[in-house]
C-alpha positions as CSV (number, residue, x, y, z in Angstrom):
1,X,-15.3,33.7,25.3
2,X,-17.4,31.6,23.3
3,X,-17.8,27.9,22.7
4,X,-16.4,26.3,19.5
5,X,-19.6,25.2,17.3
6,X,-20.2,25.1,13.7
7,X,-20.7,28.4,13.0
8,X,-17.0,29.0,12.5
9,X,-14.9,32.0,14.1
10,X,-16.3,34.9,12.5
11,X,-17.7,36.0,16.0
12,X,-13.4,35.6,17.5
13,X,-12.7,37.3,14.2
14,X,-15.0,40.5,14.9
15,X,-14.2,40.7,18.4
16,X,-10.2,40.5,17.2
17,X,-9.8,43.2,14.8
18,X,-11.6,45.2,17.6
19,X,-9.1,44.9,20.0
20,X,-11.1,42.4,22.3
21,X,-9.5,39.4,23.8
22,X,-11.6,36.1,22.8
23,X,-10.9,32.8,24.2
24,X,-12.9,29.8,21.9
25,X,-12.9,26.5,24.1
26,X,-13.9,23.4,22.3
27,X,-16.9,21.5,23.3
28,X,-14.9,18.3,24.1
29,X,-12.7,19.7,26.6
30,X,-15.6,21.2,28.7
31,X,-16.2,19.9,32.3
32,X,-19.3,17.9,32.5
33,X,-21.6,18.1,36.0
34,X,-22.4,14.5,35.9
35,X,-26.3,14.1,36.0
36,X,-27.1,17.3,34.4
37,X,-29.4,16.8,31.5
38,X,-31.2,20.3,31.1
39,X,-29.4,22.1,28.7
40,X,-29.9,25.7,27.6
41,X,-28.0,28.8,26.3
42,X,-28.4,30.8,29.4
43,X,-27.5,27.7,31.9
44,X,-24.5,27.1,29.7
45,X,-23.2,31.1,29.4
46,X,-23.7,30.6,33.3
47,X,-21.4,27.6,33.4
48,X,-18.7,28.7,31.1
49,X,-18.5,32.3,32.7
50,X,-18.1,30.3,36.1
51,X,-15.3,27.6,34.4
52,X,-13.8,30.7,32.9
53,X,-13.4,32.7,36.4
54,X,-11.9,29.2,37.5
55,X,-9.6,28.7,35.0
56,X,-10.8,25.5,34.2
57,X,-11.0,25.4,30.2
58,X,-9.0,25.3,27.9
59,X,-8.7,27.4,24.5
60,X,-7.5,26.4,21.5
61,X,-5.6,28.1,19.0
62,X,-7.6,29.5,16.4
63,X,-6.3,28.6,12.8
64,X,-4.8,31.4,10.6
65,X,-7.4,32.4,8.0
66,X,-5.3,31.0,5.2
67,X,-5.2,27.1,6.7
68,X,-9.4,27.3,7.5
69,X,-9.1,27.8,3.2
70,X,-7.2,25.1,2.8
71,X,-9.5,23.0,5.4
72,X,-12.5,23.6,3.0
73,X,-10.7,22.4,-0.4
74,X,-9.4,19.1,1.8
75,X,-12.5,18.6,3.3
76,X,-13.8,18.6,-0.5
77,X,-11.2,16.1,-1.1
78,X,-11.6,13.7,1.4
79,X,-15.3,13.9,0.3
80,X,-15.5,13.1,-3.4
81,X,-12.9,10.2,-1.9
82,X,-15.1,8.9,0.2
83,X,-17.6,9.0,-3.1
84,X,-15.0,7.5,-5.3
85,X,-14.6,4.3,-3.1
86,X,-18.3,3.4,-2.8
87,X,-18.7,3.9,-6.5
88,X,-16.0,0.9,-6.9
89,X,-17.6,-0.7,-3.8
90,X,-20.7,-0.7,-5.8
91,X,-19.1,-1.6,-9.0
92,X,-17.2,-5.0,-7.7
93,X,-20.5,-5.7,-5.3
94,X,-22.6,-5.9,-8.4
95,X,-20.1,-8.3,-10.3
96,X,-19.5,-10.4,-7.7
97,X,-23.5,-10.9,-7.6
98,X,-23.8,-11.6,-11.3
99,X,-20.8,-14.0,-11.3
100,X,-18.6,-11.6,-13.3
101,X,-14.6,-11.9,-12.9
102,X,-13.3,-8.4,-12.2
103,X,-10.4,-7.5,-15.2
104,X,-7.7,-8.3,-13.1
105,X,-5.3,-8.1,-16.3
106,X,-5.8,-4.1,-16.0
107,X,-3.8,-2.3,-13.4
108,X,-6.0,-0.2,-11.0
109,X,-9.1,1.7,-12.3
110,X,-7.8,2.4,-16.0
111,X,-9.4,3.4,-19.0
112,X,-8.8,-0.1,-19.7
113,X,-11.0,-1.1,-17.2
114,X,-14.0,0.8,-18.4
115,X,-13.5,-0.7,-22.0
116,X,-13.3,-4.3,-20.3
117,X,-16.4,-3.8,-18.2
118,X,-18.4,-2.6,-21.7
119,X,-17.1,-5.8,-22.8
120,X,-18.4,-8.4,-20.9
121,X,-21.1,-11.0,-21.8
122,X,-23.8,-10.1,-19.1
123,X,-27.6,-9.2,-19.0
124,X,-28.4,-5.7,-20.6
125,X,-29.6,-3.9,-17.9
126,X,-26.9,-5.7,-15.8
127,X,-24.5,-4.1,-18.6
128,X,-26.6,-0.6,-18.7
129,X,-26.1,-0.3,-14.4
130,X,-22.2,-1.1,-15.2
131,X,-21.9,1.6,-17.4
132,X,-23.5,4.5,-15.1
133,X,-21.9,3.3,-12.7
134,X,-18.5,3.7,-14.6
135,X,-19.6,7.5,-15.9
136,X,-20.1,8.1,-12.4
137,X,-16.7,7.0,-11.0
138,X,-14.9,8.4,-14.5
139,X,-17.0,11.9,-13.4
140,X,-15.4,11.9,-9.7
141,X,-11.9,11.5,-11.0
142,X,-12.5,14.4,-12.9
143,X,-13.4,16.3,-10.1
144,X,-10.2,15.0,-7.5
145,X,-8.2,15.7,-10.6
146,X,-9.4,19.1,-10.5
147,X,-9.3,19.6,-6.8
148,X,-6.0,18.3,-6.5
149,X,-4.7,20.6,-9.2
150,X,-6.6,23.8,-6.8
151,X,-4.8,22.5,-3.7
152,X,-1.0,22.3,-4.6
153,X,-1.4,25.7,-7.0
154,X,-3.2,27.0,-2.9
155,X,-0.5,25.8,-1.2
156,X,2.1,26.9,-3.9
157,X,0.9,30.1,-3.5
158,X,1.6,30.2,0.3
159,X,5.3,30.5,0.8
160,X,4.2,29.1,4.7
161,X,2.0,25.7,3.5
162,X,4.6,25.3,0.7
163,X,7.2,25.0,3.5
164,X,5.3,23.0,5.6
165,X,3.9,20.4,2.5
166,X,7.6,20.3,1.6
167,X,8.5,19.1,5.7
168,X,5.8,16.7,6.1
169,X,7.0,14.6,2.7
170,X,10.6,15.1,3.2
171,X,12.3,11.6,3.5
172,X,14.2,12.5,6.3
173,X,11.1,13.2,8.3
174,X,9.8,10.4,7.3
175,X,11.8,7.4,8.8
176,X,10.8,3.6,9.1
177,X,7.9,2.9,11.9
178,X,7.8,7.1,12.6
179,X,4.2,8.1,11.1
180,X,5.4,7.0,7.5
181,X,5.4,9.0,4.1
182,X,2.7,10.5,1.6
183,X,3.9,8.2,-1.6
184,X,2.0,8.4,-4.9
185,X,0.6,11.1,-7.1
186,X,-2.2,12.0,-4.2
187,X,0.9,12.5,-1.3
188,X,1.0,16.1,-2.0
189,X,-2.9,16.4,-1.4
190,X,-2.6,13.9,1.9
191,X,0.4,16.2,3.3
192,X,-2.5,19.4,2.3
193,X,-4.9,17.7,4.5
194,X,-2.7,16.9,7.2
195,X,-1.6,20.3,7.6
196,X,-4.8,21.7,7.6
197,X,-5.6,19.8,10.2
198,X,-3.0,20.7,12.8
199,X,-2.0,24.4,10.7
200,X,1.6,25.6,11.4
201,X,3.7,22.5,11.5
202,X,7.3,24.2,11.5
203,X,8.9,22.8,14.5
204,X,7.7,19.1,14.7
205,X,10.8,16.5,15.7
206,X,9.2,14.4,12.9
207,X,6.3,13.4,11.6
208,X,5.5,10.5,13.8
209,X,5.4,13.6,16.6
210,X,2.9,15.2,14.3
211,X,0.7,12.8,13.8
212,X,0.2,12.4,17.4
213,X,-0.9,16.0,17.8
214,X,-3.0,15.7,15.1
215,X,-4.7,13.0,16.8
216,X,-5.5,14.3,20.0
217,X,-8.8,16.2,20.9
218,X,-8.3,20.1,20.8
219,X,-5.4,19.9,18.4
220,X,-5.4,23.6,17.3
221,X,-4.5,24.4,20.9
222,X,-0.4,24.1,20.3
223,X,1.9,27.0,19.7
224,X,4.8,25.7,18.3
């Protein structure tokens, strides 16, 4: 029995495929002894071996090898996302200081938009910043273009994720006020994500019910 940290599950994995039992609790659900600030492996081993004997934690489910993949490539994803927006954050932020209109008359992040922002009457170096700034953001597409290509042929590939990717954006699951759907061309990447976050989701009511075990601390811990 070990306690979940960031070096991953090879040491549940080793003990596993030698016919060892391994129970991995996660931090968050451990019983705290209020007041207790000194903190060191052996006091901890102590602790755990004594919640252990009490049956007092709680284990989670360790994910299938398969949905830990898929974890890495949305974690990627949510990532160069996270890149993407303050790139337009910095983009609009520096036209707003300069007094430059934004080209509305383009729809979303275009090409069009790139070959209006080139365009505009503005300082050179104002016009220079602009432009990396547009390479950059043109670059990151690239990438979640790429990346979102990898994780539907991944999930493709997996007759389980396919079936699960195909329950979480089915519009049956996916009624009015009950978690809501994964629209646009990114909705097959957000239902990716999802499911790596919980794994197996084959047996959820809907996906309101899913997102609320998603949600919760220690959500690998579910059989279902």
């Amino acid at each position: 029995m070990y306690e979940a940290g960031p070096t991953g599950y090879g040491v549940y994995d080793a003990l596993s495929q030698a016919g060892d039992v391994c129970l991995v609790t996660p931090p968050a659900l451990l019983p705290r002894v209020p007041g207790r600030r000194v903190k060191t492996n052996r006091l901890d081993s102590l602790e755990l071996a004594i919640r252990l004997r009490g049956g007092e934690l709680t284990g989670l489910r360790v994910p299938a090898p398969q949905i830990r993949s898929l974890r890495h490539l949305t974690h990627q994803w949510l990532s160069l996302a996270k890149r993407v927006r303050g790139v337009k954050c910095q983009i609009k932020a520096l036209l707003l200081m300069e007094g430059l209109p934004f080209p509305e008359e383009c729809r979303g992040w275009s090409r069009a938009v790139g070959t209006t922002l080139a365009a505009l009457a503005c300082d050179a170096e104002v016009q220079f910043v602009l432009q990396q700034r547009w390479r950059q953001l043109t670059a990151l597409h690239e990438e979640q273009l790429r990346l979102g290509r990898r994780i539907r042929a991944y999930c493709r590939a997996d007759p389980d994720l396919a079936e699960s990717i195909t329950y979480l954006m089915s519009p049956a699951r996916n009624r009015v006020g009950d978690g809501g759907a994964y629209p646009g061309p990114g909705g097959r990447v957000a239902a990716a994500e999802a499911a790596a976050g919980v794994g197996q989701v084959r047996g959820v009511e809907s996906v309101g019910a899913f997102h609320r075990v998603a949600d919760r601390p220690g959500r690998d811990q579910p059989e279902w």
